[in-house]
TORLO-100914 format. One record per residue (C-alpha): x, y, z; residue in one letter. Coordinates in steps of 0.2 Angstrom, whole numbers. Layout:
N
@X = X Y = Y Z = Z code = A
...
//
This chain:
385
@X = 925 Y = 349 Z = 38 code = X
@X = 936 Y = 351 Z = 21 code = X
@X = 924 Y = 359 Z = 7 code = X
@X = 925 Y = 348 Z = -7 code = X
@X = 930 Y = 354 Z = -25 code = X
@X = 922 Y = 345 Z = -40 code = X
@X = 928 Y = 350 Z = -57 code = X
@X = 921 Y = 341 Z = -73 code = X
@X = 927 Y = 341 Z = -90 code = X
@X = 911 Y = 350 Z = -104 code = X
@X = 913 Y = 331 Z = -112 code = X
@X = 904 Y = 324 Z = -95 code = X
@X = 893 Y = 339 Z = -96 code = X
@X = 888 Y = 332 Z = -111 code = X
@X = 882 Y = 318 Z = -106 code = X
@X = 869 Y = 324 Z = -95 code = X
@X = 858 Y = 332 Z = -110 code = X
@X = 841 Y = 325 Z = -110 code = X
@X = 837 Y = 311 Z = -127 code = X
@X = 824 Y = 325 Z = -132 code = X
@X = 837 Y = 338 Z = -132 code = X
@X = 849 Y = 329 Z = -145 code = X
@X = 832 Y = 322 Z = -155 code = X
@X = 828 Y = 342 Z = -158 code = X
@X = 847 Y = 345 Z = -160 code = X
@X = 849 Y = 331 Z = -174 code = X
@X = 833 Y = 338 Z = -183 code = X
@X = 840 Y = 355 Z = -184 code = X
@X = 859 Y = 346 Z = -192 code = X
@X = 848 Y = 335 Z = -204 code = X
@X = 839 Y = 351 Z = -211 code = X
@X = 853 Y = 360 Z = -212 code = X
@X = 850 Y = 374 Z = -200 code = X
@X = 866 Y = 373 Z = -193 code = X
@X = 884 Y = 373 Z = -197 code = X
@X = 892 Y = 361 Z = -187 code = X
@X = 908 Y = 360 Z = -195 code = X
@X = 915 Y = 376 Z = -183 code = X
@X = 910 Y = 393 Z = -182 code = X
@X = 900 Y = 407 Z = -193 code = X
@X = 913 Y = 420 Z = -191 code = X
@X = 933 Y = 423 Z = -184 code = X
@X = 936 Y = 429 Z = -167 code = X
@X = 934 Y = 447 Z = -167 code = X
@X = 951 Y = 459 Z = -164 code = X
@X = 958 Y = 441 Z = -158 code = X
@X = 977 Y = 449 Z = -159 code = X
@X = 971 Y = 458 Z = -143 code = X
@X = 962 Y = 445 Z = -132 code = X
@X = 964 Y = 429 Z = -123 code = X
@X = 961 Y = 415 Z = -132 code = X
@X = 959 Y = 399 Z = -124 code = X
@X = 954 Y = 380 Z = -132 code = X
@X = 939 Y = 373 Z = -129 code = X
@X = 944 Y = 358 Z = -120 code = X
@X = 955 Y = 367 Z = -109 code = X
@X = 938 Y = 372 Z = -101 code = X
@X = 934 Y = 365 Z = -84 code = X
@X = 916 Y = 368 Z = -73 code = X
@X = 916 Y = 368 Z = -53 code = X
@X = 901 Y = 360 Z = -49 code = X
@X = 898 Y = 369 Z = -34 code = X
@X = 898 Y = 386 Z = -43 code = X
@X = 890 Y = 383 Z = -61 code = X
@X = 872 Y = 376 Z = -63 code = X
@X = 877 Y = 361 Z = -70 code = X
@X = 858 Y = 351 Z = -66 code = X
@X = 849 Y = 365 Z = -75 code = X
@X = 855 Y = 366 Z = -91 code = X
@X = 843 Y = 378 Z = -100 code = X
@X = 844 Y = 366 Z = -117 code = X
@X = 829 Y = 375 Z = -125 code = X
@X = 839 Y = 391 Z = -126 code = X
@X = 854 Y = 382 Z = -132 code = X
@X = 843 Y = 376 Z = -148 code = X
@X = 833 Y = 391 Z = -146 code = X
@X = 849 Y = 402 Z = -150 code = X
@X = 858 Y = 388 Z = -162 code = X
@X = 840 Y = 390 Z = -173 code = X
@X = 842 Y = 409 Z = -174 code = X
@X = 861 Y = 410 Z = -176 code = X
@X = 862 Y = 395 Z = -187 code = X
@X = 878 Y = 389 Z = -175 code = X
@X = 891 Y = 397 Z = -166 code = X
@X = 894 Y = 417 Z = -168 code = X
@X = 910 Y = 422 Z = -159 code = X
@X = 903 Y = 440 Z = -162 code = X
@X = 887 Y = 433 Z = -154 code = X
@X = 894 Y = 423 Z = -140 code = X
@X = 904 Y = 436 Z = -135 code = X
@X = 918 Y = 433 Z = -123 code = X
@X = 917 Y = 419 Z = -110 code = X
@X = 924 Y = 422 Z = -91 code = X
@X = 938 Y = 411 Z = -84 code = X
@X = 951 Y = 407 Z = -69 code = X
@X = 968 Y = 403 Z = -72 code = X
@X = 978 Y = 391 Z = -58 code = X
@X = 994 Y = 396 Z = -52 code = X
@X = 998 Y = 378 Z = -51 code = X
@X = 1009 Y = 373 Z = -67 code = X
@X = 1004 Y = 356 Z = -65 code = X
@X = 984 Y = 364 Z = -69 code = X
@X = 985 Y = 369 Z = -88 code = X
@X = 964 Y = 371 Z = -88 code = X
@X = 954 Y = 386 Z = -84 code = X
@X = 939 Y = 387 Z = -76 code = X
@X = 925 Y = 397 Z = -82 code = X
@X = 912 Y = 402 Z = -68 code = X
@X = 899 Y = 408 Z = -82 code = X
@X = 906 Y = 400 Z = -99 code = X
@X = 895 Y = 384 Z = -98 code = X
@X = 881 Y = 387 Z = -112 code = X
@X = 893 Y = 398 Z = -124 code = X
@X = 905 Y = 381 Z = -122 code = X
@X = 890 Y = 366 Z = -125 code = X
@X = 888 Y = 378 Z = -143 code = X
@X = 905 Y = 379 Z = -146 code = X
@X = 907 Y = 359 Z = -145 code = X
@X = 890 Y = 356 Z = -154 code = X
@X = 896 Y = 367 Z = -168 code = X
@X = 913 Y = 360 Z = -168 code = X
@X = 922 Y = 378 Z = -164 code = X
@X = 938 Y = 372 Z = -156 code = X
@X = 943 Y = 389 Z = -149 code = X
@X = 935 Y = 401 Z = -137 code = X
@X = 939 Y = 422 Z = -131 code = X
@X = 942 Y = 423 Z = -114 code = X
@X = 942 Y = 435 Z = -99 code = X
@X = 954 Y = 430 Z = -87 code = X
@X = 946 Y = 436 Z = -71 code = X
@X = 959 Y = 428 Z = -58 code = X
@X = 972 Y = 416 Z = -55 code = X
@X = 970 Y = 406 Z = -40 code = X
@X = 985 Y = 403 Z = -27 code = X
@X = 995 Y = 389 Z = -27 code = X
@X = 991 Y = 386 Z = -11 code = X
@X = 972 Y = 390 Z = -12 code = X
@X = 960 Y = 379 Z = -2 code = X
@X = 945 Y = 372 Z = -11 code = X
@X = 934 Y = 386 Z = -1 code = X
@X = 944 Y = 399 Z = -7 code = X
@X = 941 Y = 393 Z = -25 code = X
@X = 923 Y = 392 Z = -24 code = X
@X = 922 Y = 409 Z = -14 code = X
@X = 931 Y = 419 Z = -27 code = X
@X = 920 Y = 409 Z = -41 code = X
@X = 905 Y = 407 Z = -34 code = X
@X = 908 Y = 427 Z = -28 code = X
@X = 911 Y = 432 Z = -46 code = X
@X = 896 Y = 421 Z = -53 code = X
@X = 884 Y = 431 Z = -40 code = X
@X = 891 Y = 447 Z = -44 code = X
@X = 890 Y = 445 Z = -63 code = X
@X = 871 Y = 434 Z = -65 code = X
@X = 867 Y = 449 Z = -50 code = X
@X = 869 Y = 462 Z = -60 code = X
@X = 863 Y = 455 Z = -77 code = X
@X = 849 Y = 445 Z = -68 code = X
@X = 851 Y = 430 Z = -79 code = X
@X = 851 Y = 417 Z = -63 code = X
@X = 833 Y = 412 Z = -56 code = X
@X = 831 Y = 409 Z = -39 code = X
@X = 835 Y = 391 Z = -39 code = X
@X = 851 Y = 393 Z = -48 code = X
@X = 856 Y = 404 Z = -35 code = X
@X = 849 Y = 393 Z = -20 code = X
@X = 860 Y = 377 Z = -29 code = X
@X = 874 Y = 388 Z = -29 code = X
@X = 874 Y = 393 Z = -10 code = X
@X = 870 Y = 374 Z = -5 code = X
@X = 885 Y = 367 Z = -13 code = X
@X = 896 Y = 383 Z = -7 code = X
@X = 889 Y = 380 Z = 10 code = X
@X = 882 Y = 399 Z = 11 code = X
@X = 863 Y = 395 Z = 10 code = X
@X = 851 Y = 407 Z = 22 code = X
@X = 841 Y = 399 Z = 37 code = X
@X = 825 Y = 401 Z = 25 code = X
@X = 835 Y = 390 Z = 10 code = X
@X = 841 Y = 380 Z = 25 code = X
@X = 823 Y = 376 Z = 28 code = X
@X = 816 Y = 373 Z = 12 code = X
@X = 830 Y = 362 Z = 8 code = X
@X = 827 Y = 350 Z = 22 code = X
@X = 810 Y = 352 Z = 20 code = X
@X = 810 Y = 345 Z = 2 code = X
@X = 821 Y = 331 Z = 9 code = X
@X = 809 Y = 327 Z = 23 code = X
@X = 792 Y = 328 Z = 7 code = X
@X = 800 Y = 316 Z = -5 code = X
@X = 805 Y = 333 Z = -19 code = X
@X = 821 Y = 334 Z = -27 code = X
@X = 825 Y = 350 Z = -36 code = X
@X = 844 Y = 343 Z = -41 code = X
@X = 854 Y = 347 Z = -28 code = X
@X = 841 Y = 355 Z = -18 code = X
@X = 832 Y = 343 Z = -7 code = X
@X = 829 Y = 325 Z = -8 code = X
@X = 844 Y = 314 Z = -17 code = X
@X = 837 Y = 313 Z = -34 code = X
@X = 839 Y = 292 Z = -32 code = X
@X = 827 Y = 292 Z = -16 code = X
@X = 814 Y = 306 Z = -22 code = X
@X = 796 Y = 301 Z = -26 code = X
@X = 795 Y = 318 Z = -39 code = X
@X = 810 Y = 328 Z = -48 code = X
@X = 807 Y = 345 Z = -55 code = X
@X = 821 Y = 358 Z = -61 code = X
@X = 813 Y = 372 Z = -51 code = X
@X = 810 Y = 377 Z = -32 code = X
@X = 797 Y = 389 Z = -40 code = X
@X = 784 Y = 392 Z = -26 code = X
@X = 787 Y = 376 Z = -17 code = X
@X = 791 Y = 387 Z = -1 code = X
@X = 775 Y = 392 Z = 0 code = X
@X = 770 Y = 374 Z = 2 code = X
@X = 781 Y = 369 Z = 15 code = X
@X = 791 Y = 386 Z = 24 code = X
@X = 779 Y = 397 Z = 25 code = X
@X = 766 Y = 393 Z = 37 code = X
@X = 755 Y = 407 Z = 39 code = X
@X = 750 Y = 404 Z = 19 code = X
@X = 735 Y = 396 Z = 14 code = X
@X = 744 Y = 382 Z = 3 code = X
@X = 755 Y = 377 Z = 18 code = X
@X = 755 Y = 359 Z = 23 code = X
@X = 763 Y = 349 Z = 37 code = X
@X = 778 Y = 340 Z = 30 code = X
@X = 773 Y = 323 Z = 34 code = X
@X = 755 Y = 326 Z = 25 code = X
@X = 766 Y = 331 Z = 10 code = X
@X = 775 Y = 317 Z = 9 code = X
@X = 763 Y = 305 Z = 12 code = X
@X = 752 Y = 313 Z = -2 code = X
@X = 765 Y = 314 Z = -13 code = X
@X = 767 Y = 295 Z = -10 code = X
@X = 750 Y = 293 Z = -16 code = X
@X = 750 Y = 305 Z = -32 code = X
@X = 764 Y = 295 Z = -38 code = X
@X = 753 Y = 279 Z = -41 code = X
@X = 742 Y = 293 Z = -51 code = X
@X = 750 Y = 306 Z = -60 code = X
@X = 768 Y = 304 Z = -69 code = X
@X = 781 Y = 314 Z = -64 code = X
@X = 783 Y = 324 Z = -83 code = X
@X = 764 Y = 327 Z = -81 code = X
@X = 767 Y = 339 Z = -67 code = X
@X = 778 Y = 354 Z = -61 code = X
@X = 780 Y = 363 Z = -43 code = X
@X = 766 Y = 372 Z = -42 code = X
@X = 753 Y = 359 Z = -48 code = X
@X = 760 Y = 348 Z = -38 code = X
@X = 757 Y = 359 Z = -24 code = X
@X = 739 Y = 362 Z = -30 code = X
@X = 737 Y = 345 Z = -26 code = X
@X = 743 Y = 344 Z = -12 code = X
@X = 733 Y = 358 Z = -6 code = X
@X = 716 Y = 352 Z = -13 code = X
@X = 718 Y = 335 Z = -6 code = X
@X = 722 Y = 342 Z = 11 code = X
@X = 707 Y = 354 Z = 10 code = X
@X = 696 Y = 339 Z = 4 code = X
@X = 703 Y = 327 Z = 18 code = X
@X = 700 Y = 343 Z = 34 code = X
@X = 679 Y = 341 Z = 29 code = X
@X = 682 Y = 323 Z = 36 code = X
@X = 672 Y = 313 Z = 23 code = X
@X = 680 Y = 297 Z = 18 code = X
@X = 667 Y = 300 Z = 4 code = X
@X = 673 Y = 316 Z = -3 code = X
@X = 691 Y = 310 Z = -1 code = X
@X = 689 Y = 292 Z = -8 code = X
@X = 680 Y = 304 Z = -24 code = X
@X = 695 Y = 317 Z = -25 code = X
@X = 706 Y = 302 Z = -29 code = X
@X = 694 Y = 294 Z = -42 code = X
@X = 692 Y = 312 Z = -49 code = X
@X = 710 Y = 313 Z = -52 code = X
@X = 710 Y = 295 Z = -61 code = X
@X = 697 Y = 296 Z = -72 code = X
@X = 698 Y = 301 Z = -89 code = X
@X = 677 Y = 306 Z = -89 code = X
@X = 668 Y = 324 Z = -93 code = X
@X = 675 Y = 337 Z = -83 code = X
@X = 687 Y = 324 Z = -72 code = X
@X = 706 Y = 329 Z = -70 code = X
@X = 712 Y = 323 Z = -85 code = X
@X = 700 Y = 329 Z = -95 code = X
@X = 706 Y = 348 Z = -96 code = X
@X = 724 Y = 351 Z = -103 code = X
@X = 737 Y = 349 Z = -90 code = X
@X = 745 Y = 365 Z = -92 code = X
@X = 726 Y = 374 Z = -89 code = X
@X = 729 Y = 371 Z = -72 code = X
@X = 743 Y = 385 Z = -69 code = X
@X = 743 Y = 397 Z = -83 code = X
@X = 738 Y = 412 Z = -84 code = X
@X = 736 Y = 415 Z = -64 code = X
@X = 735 Y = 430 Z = -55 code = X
@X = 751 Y = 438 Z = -52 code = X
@X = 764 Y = 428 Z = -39 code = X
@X = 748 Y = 420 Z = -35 code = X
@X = 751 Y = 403 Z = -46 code = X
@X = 750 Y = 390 Z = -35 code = X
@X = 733 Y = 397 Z = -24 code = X
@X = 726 Y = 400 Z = -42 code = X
@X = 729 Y = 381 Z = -46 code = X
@X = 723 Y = 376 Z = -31 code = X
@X = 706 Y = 383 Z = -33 code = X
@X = 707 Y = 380 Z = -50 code = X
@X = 707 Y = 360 Z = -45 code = X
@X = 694 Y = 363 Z = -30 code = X
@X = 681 Y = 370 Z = -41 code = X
@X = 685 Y = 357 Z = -56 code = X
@X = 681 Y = 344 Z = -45 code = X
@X = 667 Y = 350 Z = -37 code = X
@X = 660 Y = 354 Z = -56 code = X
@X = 663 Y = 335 Z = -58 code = X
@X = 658 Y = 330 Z = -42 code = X
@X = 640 Y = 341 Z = -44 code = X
@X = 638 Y = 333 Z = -64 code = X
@X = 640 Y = 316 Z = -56 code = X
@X = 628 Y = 317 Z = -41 code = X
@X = 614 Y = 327 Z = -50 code = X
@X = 617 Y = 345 Z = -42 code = X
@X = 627 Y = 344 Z = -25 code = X
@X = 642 Y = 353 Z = -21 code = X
@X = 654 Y = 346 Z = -11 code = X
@X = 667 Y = 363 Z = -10 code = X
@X = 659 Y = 376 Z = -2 code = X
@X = 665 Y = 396 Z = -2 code = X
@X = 668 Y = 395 Z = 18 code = X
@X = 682 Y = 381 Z = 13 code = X
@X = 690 Y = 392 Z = 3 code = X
@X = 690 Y = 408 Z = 14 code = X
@X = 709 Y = 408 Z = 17 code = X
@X = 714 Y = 406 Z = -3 code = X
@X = 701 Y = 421 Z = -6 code = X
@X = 705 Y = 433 Z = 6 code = X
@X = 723 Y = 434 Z = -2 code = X
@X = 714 Y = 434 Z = -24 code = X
@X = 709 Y = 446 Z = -34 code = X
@X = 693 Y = 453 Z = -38 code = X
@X = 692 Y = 445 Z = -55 code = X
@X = 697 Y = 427 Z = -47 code = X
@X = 686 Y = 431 Z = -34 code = X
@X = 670 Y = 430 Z = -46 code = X
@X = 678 Y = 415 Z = -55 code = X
@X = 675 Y = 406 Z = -39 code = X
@X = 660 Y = 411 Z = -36 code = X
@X = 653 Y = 408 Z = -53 code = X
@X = 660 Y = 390 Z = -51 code = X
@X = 651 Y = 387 Z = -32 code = X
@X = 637 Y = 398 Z = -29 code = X
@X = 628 Y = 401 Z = -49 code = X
@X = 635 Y = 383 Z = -52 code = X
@X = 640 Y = 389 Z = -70 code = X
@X = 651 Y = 376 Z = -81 code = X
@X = 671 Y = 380 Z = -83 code = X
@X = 669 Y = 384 Z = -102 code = X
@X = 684 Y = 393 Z = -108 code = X
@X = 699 Y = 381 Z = -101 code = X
@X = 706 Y = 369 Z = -112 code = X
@X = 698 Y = 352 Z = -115 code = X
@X = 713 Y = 339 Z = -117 code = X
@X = 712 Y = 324 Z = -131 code = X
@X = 706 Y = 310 Z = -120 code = X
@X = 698 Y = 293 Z = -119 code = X
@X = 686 Y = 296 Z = -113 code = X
@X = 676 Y = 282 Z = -100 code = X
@X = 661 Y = 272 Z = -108 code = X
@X = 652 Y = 273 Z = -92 code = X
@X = 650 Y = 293 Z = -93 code = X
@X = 634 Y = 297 Z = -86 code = X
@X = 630 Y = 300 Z = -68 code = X
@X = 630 Y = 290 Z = -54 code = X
@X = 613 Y = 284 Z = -45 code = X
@X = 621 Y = 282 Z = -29 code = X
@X = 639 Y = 285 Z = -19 code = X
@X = 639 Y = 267 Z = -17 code = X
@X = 641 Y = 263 Z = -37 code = X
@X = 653 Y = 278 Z = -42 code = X
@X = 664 Y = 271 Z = -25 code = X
@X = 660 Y = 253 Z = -35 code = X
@X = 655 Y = 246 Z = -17 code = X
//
């Protein structure tokens, strides 16, 4: 089968930015933070370089990481610099075509220096002319040699996260068997991570990064693994409960994981209670802490176990609160998360279970919270039965 070659204009790129992006963008142009009007400075020693317009720039899809732009460093560096700085930008990388019917270039790493150049009005950019593709090149053999350079170059300079790099293999058809994996498991959960996983139009949640998702559904000898069918289905029923910009991988994961620890005790109760838990906008429920509690400040590469813990003993806090001194976690349903934390977490969970002491120090979100907010006097009334 033909690889195929998509190349898009910056102008359609454009289009993609998020409403919040141009809202900050805008606030920065009204308080005249930026110039807009072209660039802070001239092209350095721009007798000896290759100069190129800026919409003579073209983007292969299947090499640049067109679905995760990282607009916060765009306004990040526009604040700073107050707009564009060739000196700044430095010079952008770009493919000739051998073809004189093809006048563009396209730049396999140019793709944030070009969305600042056309915010700030600069209608020129300094190039590097790596290459010049045959006239006769296939479309593989226009990737490969981009795609090639983009590894190379984000390789050395470690600027491309793991997912930028797992996009680009997908779309050059070079992924591993393990991306293979995680790709069609996402696709099989529900999870779209752009052009990893599920079709963003058919997925139940959409995030912008694979970050620690494999240990949910690759790695099976983890402890946050989960069977593909019990993720999907549980994703199905989080969606009805927590909106998709209220969560992130590795909390969702955490979810996931708690619920299927909840559900393998085999109490509808505990189960039916984990669900109201989430929901309920009470003392010590879900949404009562701040939502980003849940996965910050972690143990080391050890995020999404963290969180999952962090939610066991949360609920079981509220769960205990609620029911006059029961827990319904105990330290032998966590055995397989423990064996792989720290010491310091360790005693966290154990302060939580086994002294019964209150989580103090996280963050308590600005909630509503329930008028009916003391405990319950039976399972039967906090089930509402």
């Amino acid at each position: 089968m033909t690889q195929s070659l998509t190349i898009i204009t910056g102008k359609e790129i454009m289009e993609t930015l998020s409403p919040e992006f141009w809202e900050e963008f805008y606030k920065l142009v009204e308080n005249d933070a930026i110039k807009i009007d072209g660039a802070l400075d001239t092209i350095p020693n721009a007798d000896k370089k290759n100069i190129t317009e800026r919409d003579n720039f073209r983007f292969i899809v299947q090499v640049q990481r067109i679905d995760n732009i990282q607009e916060s460093n765009i306004l990040k560096n526009l604040k700073e610099i107050g707009g564009y700085r060739h000196k700044s930008a430095g010079v952008a990388d770009a493919f000739e075509y051998e073809d004189p019917e093809i006048e563009y270039v396209t730049s396999p790493d140019g793709l944030h220096r070009w969305i600042m150049a056309y915010l700030c009005n600069v209608l020129n950019i300094a190039v590097n002319l790596q290459d010049v593709h045959a006239a006769d090149a296939t479309n593989e053999e226009i990737i490969a040699a981009e795609k090639q350079f983009f590894d190379d170059k984000n390789g050395r300079n470690a600027k491309i996260t793991l997912t930028d790099q797992m996009r680009s293999d997908k779309l050059s058809n070079t992924m591993s068997p393990k991306q293979q994996k995680l790709d069609e498991e996402l696709t099989k959960a529900g999870i779209n991570v752009g052009d990893i996983g599920a079709p963003k139009e058919n997925a139940t949640y959409t995030y912008k990064s694979v970050s620690e998702l494999d240990k949910l559904v690759t790695t099976e000898s983890h402890p946050c693994y989960t069977d593909t069918e019990e993720i999907k289905d549980t994703t199905l029923w989080m969606k009805d409960i927590i909106d998709n910009d209220a969560l992130g991988p590795r909390l969702h994961g955490g979810i996931v994981s708690a619920k299927r620890i909840i559900d393998s005790k085999g109490d509808v109760v505990f189960s039916a209670m984990f669900e109201k838990w989430l929901r309920s906008t009470g003392k010590y429920s879900y949404s009562y802490y701040q939502t980003n509690w849940w996965t910050a400040k972690v143990q080391h590469t050890r995020n999404m176990e963290n969180t999952t813990l962090r939610l066991l003993v949360a609920f079981n806090q509220w769960y205990r609160e609620k029911f006059d001194g029961d827990n319904c976690i105990s330290l032998n349903d966590l055995n397989d998360f423990l064996e792989v934390m720290n010491t310091e977490t360790k005693q966290f969970i154990d302060d939580c279970i086994v002294k019964e002491m209150l989580i103090d120090y996280a963050p308590v979100a600005n909630v509503v919270e329930e008028e009916e907010d003391s405990n319950y006097s039976s399972i039967d009334e906090a089930l509402d039965v």
